[in-house]
C-alpha positions in Angstrom: -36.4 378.2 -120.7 -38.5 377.0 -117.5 -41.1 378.6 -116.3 -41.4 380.1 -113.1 -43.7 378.3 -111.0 -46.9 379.2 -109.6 -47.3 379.9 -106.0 -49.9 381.1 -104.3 -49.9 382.4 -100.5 -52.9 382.2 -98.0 -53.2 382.2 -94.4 -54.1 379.2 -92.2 -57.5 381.0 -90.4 -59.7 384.0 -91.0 -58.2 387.3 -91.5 -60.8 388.7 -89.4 -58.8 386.6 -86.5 -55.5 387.1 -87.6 -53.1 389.5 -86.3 -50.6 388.7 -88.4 -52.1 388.6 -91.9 -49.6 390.9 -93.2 -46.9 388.4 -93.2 -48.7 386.9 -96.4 -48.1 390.0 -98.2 -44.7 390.5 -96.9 -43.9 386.5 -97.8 -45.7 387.1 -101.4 -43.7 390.3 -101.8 -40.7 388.3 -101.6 -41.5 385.4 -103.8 -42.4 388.0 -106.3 -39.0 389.4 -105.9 -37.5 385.7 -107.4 -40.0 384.5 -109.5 -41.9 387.7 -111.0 -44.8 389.1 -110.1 -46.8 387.1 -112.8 -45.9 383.8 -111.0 -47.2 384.5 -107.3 -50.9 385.8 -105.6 -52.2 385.7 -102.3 -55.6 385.4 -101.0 -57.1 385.4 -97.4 -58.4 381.5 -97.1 -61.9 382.2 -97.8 -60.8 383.0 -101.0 -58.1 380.5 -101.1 -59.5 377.3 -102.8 -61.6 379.4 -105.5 -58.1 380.9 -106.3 -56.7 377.3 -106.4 -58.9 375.9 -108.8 -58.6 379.1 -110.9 -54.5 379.9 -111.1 -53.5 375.9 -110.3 -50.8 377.2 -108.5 -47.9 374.4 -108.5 -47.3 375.4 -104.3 -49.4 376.9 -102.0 -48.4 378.2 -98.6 -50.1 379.0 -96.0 -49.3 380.9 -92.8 -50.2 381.6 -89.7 -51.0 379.3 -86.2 -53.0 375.7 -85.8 -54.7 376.7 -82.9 -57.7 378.2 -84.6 -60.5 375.0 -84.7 -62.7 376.6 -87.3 -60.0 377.3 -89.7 -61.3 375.6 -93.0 -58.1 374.4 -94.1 -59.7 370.5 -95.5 -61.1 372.8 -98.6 -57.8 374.1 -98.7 -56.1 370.9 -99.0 -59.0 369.4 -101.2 -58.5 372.4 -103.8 -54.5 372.1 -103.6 -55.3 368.4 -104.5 -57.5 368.9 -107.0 -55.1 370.7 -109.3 -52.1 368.3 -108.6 -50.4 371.1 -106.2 -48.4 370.9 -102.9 -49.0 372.4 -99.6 -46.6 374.2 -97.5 -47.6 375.2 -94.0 -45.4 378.1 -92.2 -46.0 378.5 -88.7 -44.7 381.3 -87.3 -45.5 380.8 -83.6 -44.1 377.8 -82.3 -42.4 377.2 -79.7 -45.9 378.9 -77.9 -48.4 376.6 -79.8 -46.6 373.5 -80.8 -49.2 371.5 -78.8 -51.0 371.6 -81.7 -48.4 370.9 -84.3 -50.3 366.8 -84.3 -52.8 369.2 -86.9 -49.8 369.7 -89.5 -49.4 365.7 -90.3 -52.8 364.8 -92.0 -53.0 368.6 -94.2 -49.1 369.8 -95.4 -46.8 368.4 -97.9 -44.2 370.1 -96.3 -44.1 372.0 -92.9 -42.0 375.6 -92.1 -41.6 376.2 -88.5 -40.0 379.6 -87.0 -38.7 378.3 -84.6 -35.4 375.9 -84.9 -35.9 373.6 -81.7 -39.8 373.1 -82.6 -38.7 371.3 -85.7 -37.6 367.8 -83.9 -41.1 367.7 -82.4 -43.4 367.6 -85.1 -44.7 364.2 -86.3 -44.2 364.7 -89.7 -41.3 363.6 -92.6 -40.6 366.9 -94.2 -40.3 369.9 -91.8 -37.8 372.7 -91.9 -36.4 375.5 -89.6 -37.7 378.8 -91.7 -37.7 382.1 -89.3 -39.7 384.9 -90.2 -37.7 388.3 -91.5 -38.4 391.8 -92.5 -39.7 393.7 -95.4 -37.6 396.2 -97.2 -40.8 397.7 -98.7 -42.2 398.2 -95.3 -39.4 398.5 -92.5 -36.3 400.0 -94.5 -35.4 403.2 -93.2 -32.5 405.5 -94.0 -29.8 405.3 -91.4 -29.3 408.5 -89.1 -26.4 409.8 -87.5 -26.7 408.5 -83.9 -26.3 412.4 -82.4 -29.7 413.4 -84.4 -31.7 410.5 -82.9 -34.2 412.1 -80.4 -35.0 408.6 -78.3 -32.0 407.1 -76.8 -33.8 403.6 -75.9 -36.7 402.1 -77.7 -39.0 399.3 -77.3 -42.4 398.4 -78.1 -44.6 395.7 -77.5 -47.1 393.3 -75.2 -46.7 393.8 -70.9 -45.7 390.0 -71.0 -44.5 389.4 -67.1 -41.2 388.6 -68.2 -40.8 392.3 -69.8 -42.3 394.0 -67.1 -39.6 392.4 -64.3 -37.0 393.1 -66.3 -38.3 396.9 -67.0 -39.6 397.1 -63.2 -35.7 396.6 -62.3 -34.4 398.9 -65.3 -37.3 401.9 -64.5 -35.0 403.9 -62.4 -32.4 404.1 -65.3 -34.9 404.6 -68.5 -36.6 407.7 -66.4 -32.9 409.5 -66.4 -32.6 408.6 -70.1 -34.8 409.7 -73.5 -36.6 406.5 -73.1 -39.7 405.4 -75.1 -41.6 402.1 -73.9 -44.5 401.8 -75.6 -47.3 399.2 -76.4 -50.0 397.6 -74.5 -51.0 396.4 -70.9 -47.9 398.6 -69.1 -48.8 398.9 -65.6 -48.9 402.4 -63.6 -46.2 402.2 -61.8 -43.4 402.1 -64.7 -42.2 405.6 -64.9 -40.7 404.8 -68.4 -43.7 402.9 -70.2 -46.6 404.4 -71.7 -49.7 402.7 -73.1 -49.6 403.6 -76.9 -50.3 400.8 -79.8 -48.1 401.3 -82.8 -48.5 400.6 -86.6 -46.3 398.9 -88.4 -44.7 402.4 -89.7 -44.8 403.9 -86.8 -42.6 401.0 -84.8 -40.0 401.2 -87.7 -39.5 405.3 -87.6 -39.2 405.1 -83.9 -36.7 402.4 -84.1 -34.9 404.8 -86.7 -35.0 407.7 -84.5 -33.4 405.1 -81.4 -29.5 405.0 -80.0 -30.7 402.0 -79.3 -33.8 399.3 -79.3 -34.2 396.5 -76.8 -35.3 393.6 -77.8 -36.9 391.2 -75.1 -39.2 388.1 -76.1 -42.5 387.1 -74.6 -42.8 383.9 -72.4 -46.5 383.7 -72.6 -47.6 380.3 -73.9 -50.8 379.1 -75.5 -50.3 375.5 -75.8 -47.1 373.9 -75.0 -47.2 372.4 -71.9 -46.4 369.1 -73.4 -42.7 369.8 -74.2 -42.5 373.3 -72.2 -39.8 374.5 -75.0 -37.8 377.5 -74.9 -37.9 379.3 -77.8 -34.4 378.9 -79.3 -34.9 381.5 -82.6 -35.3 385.3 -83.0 -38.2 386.7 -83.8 -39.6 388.9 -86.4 -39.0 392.3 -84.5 -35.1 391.7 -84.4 -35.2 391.6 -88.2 -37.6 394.4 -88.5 -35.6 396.2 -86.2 -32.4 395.8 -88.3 -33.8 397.2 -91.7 -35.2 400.1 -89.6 -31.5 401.4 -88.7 -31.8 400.8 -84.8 -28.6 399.6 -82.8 -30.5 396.6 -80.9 -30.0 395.3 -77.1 -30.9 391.6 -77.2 -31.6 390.2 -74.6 -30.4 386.5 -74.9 -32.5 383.8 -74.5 -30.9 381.2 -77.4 -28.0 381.4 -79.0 -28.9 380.9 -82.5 -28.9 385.3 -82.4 -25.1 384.6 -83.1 -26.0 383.0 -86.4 -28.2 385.8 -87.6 -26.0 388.7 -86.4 -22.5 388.5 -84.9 -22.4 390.4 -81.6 -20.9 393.6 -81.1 -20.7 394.0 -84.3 -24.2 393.3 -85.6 -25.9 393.0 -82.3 -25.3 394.0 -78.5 -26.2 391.1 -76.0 -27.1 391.9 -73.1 -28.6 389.8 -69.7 -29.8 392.2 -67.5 -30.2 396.1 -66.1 -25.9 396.2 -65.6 -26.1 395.2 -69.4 -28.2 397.8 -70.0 -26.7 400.7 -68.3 -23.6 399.9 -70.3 -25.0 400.2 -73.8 -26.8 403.5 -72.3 -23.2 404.9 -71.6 -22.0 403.7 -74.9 -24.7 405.5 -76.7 -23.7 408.9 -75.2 -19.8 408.7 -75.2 -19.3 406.4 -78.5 -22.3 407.4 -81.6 -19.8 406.7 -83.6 -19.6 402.9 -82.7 -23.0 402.8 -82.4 -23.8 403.7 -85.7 -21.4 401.0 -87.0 -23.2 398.2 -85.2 -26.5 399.4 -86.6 -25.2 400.4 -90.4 -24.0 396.5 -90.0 -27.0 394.8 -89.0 -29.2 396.7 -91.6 -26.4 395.6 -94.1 -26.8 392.0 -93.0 -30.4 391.9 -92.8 -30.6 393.0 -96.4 -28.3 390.7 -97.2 -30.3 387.7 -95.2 -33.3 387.9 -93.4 -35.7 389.5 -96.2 -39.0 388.0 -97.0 -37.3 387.4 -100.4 -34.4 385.6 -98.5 -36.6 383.0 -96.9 -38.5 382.5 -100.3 -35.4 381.7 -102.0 -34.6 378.4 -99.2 -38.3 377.7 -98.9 -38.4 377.3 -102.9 -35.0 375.6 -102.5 -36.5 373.1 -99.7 -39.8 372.5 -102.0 -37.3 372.0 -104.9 -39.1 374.5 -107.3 -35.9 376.8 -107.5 -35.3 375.2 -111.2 -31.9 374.0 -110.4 
């Protein structure tokens, strides 16, 4: 019999920096899921290389962003070393930061990037589309019939300009409806919005109690003005949104969304207000068919976009699946 092997997970700055440091739980959560708990840990990186030199983990991965300059991640690569290891970086917000992908070539054995057209630009031999997912342990809700949802339309996240235009235009019809916009930096004059940060759990039971969620990406970038790409892949929420139980409203911007979730039957696209109004209308005279599209996506993100999902094809791609 082979043994499992040993992974460990880490992030590529400071927790006390890191927005996102629960994506190493939710990525070691899934590698636990196919190798057994025995085989993986995760560690914040200050902890990182002590925990190399003490499990000699056969792969380490690190995620998280290279735009941090006092992220310590030589030690890292000097402990992974050290023990005869390899280093996986997955970075989870290109295409917004892939000026700084030149960091990835001289630190990771292999790279991850979330986002699909950010691969081609990196300056590096092994690098590999990998988008992030969702957490069953964390986002999985039981489904609702559509007629006891209290919120007809959902959203939550950052007043990015693009998302206040579009809500600006589609205030007048959110007002008439059981609306809730929620998150951070809304301005005063959007009827439908109000300024109110949500946890993890809370975002996932008010996407359960949703007709519908809209889904609408950012366009704020922090360093790519030397390519200026689009970005071509869904993001985490659009998983996250499917294991909560929410019918979503994507609002297109790539058409890789059709390779994740087939439209009208997983997923609702939709290009502006008209759009919109539609799947409003939809809500209220067809639950029925709204509850299909939303039992459908929660069945296919089970099936495909878990954290244990992606562990599987990043093992695969590090060839430490045994076979």
């Amino acid at each position: 019999m082979i043994a499992a092997p040993r992974v460990l997970v880490t992030s590529t700055f400071k927790d006390s920096l890191n927005t996102n440091s629960a994506i190493r739980a939710y990525l070691a959560e899934g590698l636990a899921e196919v190798l057994g708990a025995g085989s993986v840990s995760a560690r914040p990186l200050e902890l990182a290389p002590a925990a190399v030199a003490q499990a000699r983990p056969d792969l380490v991965v690190a995620v998280g962003s290279l735009v941090p300059d006092a992220s310590d991640l030589r030690s890292l690569r000097r402990a992974v070393d050290a023990v005869g290891g390899r280093l996986a970086l997955w970075l989870h917000d290109d295409p917004y930061e892939i000026d700084y992908a030149f960091k990835a070539g001289p630190l990771a054995d292999i790279v991850f990037s979330n986002d699909n057209w950010s691969v081609p630009h990196y300056r590096h031999d092994d690098v590999h589309h990998l988008p992030l997912a969702a957490s069953p342990s964390v986002h999985l809700r039981p489904l609702r019939p559509v007629e006891a949802r209290s919120t007809t339309v959902f959203f939550c996240g950052v007043a990015y300009a693009n998302r206040i235009d579009l809500l600006r235009r589609a205030d007048r019809l959110l007002s008439r409806h059981a609306s809730a916009i929620l998150g951070d930096g809304w301005p005063p004059d959007l009827r439908c919005a109000t300024n109110r940060r949500l946890s993890v759990s809370e975002m996932a039971d008010h996407a359960a109690d949703a007709r519908l969620t809209l889904n609408v990406g950012r366009d704020l970038d922090i360093a790519n003005r030397r390519y200026g790409l689009p970005a071509a892949s869904p993001g985490p929420r659009t998983f996250e949104v499917a294991l909560s139980g929410s019918a979503q409203l994507y609002f297109v911007s790539g058409l890789e969304i059709c390779d994740c979730f087939e439209p009208e039957t997983e997923i609702i696209l939709v290009d502006g207000v008209r759009d919109i109004e539609r799947a409003v209308e939809r809500a209220c005279d067809d639950p029925a068919g709204i509850f299909a599209i939303a039992r459908a996506a929660q069945e296919r993100a089970l099936r495909e976009h878990t954290y244990a999902a992606r562990a599987r094809r990043l093992l695969a791609l590090c060839r430490l699946d045994n076979g």
